[in-house]
C-alpha positions, -999 to +999 in steps of 0.1 A: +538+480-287+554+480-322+582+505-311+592+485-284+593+452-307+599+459-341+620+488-358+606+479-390+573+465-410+585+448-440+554+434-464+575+414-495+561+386-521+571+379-551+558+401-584+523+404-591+511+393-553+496+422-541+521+432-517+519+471-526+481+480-519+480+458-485+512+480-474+497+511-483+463+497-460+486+484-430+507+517-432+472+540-432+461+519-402+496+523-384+497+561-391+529+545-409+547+553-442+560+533-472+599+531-478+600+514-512+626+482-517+622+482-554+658+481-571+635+497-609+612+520-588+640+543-580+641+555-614+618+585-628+604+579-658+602+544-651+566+537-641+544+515-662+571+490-668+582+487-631+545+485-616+541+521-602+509+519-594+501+551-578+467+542-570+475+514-544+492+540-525+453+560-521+437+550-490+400+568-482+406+592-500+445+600-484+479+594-501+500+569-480+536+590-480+565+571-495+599+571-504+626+561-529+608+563-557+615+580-587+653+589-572+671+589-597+672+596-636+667+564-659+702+553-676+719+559-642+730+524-622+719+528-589+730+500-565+724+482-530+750+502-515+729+538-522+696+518-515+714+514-478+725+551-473+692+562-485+670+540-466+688+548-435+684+588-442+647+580-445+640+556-416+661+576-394+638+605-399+609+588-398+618+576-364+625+606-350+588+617-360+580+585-341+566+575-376+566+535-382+586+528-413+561+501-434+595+484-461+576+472-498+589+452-522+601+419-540+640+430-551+655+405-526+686+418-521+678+449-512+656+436-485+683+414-469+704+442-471+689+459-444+672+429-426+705+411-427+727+439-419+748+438-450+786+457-444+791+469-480+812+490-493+810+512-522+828+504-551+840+534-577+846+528-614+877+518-623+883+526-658+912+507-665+896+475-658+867+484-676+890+485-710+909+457-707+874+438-702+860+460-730+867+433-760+867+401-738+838+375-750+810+369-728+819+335-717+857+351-710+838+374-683+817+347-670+853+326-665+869+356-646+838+362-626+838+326-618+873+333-609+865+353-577+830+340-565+805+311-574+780+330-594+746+324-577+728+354-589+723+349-627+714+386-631+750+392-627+759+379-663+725+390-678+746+415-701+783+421-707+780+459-690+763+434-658+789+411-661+823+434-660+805+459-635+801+425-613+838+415-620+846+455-609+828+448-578+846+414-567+879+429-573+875+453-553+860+437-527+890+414-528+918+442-524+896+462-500+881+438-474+880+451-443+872+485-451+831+481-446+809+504-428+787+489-396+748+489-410+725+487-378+710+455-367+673+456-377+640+441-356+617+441-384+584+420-387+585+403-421+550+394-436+553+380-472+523+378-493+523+345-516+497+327-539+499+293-556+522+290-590+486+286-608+473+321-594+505+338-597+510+330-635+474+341-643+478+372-622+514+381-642+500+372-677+466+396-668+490+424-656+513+420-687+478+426-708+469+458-689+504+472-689+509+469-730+471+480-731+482+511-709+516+523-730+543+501-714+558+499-756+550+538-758+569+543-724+599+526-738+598+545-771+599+577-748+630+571-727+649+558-761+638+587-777+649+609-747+684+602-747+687+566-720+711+539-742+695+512-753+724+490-737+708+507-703+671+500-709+681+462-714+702+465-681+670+468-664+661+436-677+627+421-679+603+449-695+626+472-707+647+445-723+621+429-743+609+456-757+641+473-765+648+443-786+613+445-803+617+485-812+655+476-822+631+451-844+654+423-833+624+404-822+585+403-831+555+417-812+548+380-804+585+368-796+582+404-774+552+394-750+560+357-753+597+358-741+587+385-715+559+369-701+583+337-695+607+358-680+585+374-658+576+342-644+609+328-642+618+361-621+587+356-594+604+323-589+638+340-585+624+360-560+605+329-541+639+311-541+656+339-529+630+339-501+632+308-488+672+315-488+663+339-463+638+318-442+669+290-442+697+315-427+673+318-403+648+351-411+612+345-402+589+354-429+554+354-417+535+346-447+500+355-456+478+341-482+471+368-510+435+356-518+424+366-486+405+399-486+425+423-474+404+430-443+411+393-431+450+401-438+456+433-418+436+408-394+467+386-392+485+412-400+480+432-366+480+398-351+515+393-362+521+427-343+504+417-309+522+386-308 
């Protein structure tokens, strides 16, 4: 039934919604496995500050499998166009084990890159751009960025390393158009789990608690002290950018949780927006409520599936 009309289960939501440990229950049920679409989980090291949490993954007893995490080494920029290849290398092979690929996560672009068929192309470094940009201001990079494409994704011009790697990427797009490679059309069933704006700021400010209660600052300190730039922890944004600052001592322990908790919630909205960007081009989102015990989701879930 689901081979026939779905390549793909894809379970999304924006942070803190409880998308992980129903996508580890539906894949367990399916006999599926979990191809993560996290753009932080990727990186090894990385766990407490990106929501790793291993045990959502433990069904009765069992480890759901699941992939692309902890790929690569933190301080190295991994990027849509290696999220593609790798998620193809992995689906491919789980198809010919006639295993269902079960897609988790909230990093929106990586989603629609393989729902929407993105043609990317990969784009090498190009030094000499890089130092002539080098010295520029930040509002000079935001002006030449502006220069080749309305900037809709703010995360772009977060930092100045964000903002001339995005400039790097639209020239080359510009003087290489034409050269992108095919990415196969996609028959997924999208379920995205949602809750209220009141429920989902309690549930982010609760998890922020647990995560400093857990290390999240002594996690940070680690990858400093083992070698990653602080420049690349705050490229990651959110966690590893606030507290960054507040072990640089550029901000307090208070202006630390306060201007991260903010951010967090202005990111779930991000993600909600980017969302409904997706439902308007077109791509159903089936969306189930998160409060619902999770027995009464896989419910609908499977229901989705039969239908």
């Amino acid at each position: 039934m689901i081979a026939r009309s779905h390549d793909i289960i894809v379970i999304t939501g924006p942070t803190a919604s409880g998308k992980t440990r129903f996508a580890a229950l539906l894949a367990s049920q399916l006999g599926g496995e979990i191809i993560s679409a996290d753009s932080r989980q990727v990186y090894r090291g990385m766990d407490i500050g990106t929501g790793k949490d291993y045990d959502d993954y433990v069904v009765d007893g069992l480890k759901v499998p699941s992939h692309l995490i902890d790929i690569a080494d933190p301080g190295y920029k991994y990027n849509v166009f290696e999220y593609q290849r790798d998620f193809l290398e992995v689906y491919n092979r789980l198809k010919k084990r006639d295993i269902i690929p079960v897609v988790c996560g909230g990093s929106g672009m990586y989603l629609d890159s393989i729902i929407s068929g993105y043609k990317l192309i990969k784009v090498p470094v190009n030094k000499e751009l890089r130092d002539r940009l080098e010295h520029r201001t930040m509002e000079d990079l935001i002006e030449i960025l502006s220069s080749y494409k309305d900037i809709h994704n703010k995360t772009d011009i977060d930092t100045r390393k964000r903002a001339i790697r995005a400039i790097e990427i639209a020239e080359y797009y510009r003087d290489n158009a034409g050269s992108e490679d095919e990415f196969p059309r996609m028959k997924p069933l999208i379920l995205g789990i949602f809750t209220d704006r009141a429920t989902r700021r309690r549930r982010i400010s609760e998890r922020l608690d647990s995560r400093l209660k857990s290390g999240m600052i002594e996690e940070v300190r680690g990858l400093l002290e083992g070698g990653v730039s602080p420049d690349d922890l705050v490229y990651y944004g959110l966690e590893y950018k606030y507290i960054t600052y507040y072990l640089q001592g550029k901000i307090s322990y208070d202006e630390m949780k306060q201007g991260l908790e903010t951010a967090i919630h202005r990111f779930a909205k991000r993600q909600m927006t980017w969302f409904r960007g997706m439902e308007r081009r077109g791509i159903k989102i089936q969306w189930i409520d998160g409060e619902l015990d999770n027995k009464i989701k896989l419910q609908k879930a499977l229901r989705f599936l039969e239908d």
